[in-house]
C-alpha positions as a printed NumPy array, in Angstrom:
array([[-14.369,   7.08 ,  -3.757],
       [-13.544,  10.5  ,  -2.655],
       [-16.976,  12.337,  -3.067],
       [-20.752,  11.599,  -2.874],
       [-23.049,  14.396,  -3.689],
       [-26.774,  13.861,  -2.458],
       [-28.737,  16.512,  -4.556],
       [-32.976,  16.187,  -2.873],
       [-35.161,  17.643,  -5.943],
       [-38.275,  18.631,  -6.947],
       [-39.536,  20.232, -10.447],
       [-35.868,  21.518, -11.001],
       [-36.139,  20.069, -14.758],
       [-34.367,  23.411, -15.725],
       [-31.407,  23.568, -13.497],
       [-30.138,  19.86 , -13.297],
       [-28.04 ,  20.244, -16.812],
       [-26.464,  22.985, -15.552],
       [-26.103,  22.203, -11.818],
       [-24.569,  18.626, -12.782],
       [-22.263,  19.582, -15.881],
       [-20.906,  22.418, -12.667],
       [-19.973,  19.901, -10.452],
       [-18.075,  17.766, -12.938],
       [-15.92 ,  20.078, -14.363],
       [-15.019,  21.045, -10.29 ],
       [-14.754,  17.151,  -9.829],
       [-12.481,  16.657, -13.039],
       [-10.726,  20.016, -12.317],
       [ -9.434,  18.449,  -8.852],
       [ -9.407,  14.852,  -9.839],
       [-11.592,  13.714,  -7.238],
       [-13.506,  10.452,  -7.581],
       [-17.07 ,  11.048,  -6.874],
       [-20.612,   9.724,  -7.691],
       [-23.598,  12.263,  -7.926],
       [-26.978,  10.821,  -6.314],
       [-30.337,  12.621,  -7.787],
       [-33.05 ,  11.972,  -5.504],
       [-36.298,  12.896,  -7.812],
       [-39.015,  13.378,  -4.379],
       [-42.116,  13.066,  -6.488],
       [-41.266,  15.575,  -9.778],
       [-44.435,  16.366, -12.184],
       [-42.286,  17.991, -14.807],
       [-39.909,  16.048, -16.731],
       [-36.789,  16.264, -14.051],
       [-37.067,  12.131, -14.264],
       [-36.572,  12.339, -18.073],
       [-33.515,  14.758, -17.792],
       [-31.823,  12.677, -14.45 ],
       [-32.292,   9.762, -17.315],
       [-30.532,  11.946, -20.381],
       [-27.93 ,  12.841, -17.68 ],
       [-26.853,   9.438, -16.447],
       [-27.046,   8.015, -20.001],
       [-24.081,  10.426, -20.535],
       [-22.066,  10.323, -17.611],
       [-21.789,   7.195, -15.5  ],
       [-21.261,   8.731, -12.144],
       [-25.139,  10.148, -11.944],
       [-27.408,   7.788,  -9.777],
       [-31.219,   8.516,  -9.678],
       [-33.981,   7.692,  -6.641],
       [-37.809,   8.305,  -7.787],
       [-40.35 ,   8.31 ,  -5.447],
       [-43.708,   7.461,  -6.315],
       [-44.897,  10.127,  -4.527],
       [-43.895,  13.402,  -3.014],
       [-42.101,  12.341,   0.762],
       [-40.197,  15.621,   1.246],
       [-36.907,  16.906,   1.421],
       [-35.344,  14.705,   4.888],
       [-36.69 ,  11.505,   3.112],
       [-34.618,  12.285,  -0.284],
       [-31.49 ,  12.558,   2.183],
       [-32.111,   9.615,   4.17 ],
       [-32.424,   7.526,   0.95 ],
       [-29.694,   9.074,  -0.56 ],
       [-27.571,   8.987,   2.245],
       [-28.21 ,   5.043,   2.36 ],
       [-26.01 ,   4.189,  -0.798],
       [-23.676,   6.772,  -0.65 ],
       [-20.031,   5.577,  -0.973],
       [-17.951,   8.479,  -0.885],
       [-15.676,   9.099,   1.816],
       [-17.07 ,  12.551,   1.992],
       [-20.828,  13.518,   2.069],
       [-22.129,  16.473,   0.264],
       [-25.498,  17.64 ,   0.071],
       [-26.81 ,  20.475,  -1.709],
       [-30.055,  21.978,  -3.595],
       [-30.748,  21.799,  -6.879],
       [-31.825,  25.305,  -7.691],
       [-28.248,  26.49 ,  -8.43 ],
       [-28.566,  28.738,  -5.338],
       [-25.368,  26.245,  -3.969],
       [-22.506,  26.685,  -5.541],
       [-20.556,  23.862,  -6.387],
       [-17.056,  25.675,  -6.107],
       [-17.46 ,  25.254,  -2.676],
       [-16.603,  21.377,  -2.74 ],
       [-13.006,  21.411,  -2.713],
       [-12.931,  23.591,   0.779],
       [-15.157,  21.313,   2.115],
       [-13.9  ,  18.209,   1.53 ],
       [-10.734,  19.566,   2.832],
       [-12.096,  20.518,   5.983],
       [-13.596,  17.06 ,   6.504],
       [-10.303,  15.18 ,   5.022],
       [ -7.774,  17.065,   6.487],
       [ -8.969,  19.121,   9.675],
       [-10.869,  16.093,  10.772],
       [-14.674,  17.466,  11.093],
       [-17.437,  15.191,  11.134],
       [-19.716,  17.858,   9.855],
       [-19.092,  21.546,   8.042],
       [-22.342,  23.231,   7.557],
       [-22.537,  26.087,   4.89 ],
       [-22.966,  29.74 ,   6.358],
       [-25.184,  31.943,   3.865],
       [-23.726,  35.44 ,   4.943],
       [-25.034,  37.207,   2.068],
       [-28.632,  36.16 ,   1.146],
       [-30.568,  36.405,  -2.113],
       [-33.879,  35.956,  -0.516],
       [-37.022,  38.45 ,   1.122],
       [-35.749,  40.307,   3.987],
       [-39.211,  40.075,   5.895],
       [-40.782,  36.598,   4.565],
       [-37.387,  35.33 ,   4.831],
       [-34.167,  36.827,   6.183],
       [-35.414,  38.035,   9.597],
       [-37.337,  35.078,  10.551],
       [-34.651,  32.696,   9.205],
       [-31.823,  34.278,  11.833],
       [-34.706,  34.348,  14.701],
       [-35.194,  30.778,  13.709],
       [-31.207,  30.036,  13.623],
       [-30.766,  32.131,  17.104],
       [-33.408,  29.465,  18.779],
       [-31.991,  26.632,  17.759],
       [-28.274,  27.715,  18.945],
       [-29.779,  28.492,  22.522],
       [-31.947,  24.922,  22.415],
       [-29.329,  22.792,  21.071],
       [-26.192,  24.22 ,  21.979],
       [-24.29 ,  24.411,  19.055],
       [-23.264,  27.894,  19.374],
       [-20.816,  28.703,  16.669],
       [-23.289,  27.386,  13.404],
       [-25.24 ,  30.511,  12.016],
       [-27.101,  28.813,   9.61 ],
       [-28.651,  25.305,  10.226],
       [-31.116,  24.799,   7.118],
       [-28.463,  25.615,   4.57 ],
       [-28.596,  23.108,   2.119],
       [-24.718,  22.708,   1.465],
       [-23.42 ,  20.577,   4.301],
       [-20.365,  18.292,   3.834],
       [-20.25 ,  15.633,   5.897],
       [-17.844,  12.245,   7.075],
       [-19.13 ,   9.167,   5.719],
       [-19.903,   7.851,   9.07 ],
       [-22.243,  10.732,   9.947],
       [-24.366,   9.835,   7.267],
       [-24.3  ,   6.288,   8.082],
       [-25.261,   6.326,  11.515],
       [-27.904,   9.165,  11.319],
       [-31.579,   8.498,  10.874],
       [-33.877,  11.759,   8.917],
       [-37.362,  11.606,   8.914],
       [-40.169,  13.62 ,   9.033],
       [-38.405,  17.173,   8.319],
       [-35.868,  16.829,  10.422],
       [-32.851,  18.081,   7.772],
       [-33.025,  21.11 ,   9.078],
       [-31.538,  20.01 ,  11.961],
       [-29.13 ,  17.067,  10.906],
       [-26.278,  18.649,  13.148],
       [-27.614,  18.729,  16.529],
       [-28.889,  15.096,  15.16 ],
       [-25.18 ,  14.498,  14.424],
       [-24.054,  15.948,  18.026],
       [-27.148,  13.915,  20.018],
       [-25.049,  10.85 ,  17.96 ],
       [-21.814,  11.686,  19.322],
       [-20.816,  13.701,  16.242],
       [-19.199,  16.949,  17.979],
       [-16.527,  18.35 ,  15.96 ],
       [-19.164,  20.696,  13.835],
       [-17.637,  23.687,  11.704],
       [-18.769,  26.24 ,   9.497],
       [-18.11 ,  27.575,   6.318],
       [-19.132,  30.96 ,   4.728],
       [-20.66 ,  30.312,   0.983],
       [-21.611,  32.156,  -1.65 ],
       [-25.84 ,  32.128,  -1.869],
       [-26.862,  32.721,  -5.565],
       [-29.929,  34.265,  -6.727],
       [-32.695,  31.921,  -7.643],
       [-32.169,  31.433, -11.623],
       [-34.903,  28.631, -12.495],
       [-38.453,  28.2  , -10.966],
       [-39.767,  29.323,  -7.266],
       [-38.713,  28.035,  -3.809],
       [-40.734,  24.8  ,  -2.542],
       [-40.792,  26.254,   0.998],
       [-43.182,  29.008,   2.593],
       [-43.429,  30.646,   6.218],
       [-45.111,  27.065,   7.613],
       [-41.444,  25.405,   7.512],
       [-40.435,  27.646,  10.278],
       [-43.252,  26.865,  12.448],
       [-42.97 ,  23.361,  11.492],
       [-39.511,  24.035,  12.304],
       [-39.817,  25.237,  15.902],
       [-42.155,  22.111,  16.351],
       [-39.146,  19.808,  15.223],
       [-36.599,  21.243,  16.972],
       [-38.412,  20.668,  20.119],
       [-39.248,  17.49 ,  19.13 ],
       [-35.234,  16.683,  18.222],
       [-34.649,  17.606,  21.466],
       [-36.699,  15.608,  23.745],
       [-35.743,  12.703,  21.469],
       [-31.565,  13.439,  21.732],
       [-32.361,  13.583,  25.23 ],
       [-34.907,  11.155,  26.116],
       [-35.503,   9.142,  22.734],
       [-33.673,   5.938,  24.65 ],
       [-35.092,   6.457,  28.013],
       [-38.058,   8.325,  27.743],
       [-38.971,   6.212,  31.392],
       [-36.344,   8.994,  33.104],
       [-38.662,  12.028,  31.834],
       [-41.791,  10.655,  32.166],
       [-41.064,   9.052,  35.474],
       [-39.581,  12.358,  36.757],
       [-42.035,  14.57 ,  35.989],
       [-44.909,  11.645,  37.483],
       [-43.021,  10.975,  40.531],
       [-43.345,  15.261,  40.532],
       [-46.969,  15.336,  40.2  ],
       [-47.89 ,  12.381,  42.172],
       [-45.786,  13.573,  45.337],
       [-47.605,  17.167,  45.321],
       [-50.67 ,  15.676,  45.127],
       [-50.343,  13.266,  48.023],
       [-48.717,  15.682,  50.121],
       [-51.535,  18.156,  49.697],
       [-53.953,  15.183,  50.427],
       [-51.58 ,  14.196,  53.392],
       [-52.415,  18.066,  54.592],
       [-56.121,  17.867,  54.052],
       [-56.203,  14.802,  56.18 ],
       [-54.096,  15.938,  58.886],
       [-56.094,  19.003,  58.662],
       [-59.896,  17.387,  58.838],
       [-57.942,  15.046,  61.476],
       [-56.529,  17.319,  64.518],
       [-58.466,  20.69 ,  63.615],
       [-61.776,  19.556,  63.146],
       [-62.049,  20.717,  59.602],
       [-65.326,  19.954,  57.817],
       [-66.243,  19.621,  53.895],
       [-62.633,  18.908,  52.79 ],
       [-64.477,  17.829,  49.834],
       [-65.963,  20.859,  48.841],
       [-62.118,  22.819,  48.758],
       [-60.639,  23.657,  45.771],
       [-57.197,  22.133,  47.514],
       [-58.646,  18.915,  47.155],
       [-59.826,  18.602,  43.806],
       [-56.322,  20.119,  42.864],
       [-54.762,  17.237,  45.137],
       [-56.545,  14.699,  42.947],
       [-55.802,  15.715,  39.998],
       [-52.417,  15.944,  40.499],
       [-52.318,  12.387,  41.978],
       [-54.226,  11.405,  38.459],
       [-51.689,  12.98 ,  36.265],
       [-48.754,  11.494,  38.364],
       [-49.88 ,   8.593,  37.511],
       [-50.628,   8.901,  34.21 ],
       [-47.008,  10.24 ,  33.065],
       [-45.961,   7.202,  34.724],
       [-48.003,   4.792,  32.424],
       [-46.956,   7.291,  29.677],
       [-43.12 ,   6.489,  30.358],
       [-43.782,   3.069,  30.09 ],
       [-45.72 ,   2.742,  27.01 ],
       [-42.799,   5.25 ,  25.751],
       [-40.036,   2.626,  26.131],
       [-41.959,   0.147,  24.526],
       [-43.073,   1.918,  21.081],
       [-39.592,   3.505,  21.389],
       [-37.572,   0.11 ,  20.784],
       [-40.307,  -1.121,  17.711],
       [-40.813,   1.769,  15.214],
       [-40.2  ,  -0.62 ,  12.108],
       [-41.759,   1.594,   9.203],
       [-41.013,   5.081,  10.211],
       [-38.708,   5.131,   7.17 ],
       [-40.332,   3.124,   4.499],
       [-40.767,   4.727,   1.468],
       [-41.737,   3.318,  -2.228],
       [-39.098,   3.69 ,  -4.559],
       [-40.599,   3.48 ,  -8.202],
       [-36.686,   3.286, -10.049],
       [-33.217,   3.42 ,  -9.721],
       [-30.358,   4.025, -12.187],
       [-26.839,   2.487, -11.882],
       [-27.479,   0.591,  -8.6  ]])
């Protein structure tokens, strides 16, 4: 198979004729093989009922339910889990992505070899102030933090991908937005960028408000430590204890030496001290820390167990 296309939804009842009958005349128009996957994350309008109609009428639409709403990175992670395609795509439901773009992308995976090409939104449909300006402050931090220096856009939905990206990538939590420095901490590091076309909203309202970019900030530092130290959290935890411990027992080593040759009375009663033993204390503790780390970080058995109530052509 040539194509997967992971589509995440919720209440997008309106837009899935539309969005799907798009990306199969692009599929038939360049003969790809392909497979559409509709991940329903928890719908309360009828989006279920129309992903049903849909697949009735054309065999290569799949459909995930949850029972419940999980979010956005578990629809991907689920999705990405039965993909089959040789090329990933992933893109929202609102009609805002443009399926036109395939064809590029699947190039630039097939032919130029990426492992990832992550849509570029140049020209934005959305609020300058509630979204625009802190989307780009948002985009500029997480260049500097992760490195990847020549993606403008990480949280654009339409991302094509090499199938063994997707199969050797974990996303949890909310962490889509940052499935390419996920990809690089995985030794995925041939990441391009595409400039798309960003349509106006036609059906419904966004899903997303100004939290998800102080949840964002949250992940991305969170992403990081765990690229870094997520297999040997002992080497931060150790570091910064060994730190703490060895200021605080040197400045106990000087009070001593002190009260020793100089004759120095109520140690006790100095501020130095009390800041010696506390940094002695908290040496320690990051040390215990390190090592309960490594063990919770080699058992986390349910972090991405989620109840599927149905499945279509599976």
């Amino acid at each position: 198979m040539n194509i997967s296309v992971v589509i995440p939804l919720l209440n997008e009842e309106e837009s899935l004729p539309e969005l799907t009958a798009w990306i199969k005349r692009v599929m038939d128009t360049h003969n790809f093989s392909y497979e559409i996957i509709l991940i329903d994350d928890g719908s309360t309008d009828n989006s279920w009922k129309v992903i049903e109609e849909l697949s009735s009428e054309n065999e290569h639409i799949k459909g995930i339910k949850f029972r419940r709403n999980y979010g956005k990175s578990a629809a991907l992670n689920e999705g990405f889990k039965i993909t089959q395609g040789d090329v990933v795509i992933t893109m929202d439901a609102d009609l805002q992505d443009s399926p036109d773009e395939i064809p590029e992308l699947y190039r630039m995976i097939h032919e130029e070899g990426y492992d990832l090409v992550s849509g570029w939104k140049k020209k934005r449909h959305d609020p300058v102030f509630t979204k625009n300006i802190p989307s780009k402050l948002f985009n500029a931090v997480t260049r500097r933090m992760s490195g990847i220096h020549n993606l403008h856009d990480f949280n654009c939905g339409l991302k094509a991908y090499d199938k063994s990206v997707v199969k050797n990538i974990e996303v949890y939590g909310e962490m889509h937005r940052f499935i390419p420095v996920m990809a690089k901490w995985a030794g995925f590091t041939k990441i391009g960028e595409k400039a798309v076309q960003h349509q106006a909203r036609k059906y419904g309202t966004s899903k997303f408000g100004m939290s998800r970019f102080i949840n964002g900030f949250l992940d991305l530092l969170s992403i990081t430590f765990v690229g870094r130290f997520g297999k040997k959290p002992m080497h931060f935890f150790g570091s910064m204890g060994i730190i703490s411990f060895l200021i605080g027992l040197g400045i106990l080593v000087y009070l001593s030496f002190s009260k020793l040759y100089f004759n120095e009375y109520a140690i006790a009663t100095r501020p130095l001290f009390f800041l010696g033993i506390l940094t002695v204390i908290i040496g320690t503790q990051l040390f215990l820390a390190g090592f309960l780390a490594e063990l919770i970080s080699r058992n986390a058995p349910n972090r991405n167990h989620y109840l599927i109530e149905k499945r279509i052509n599976q």
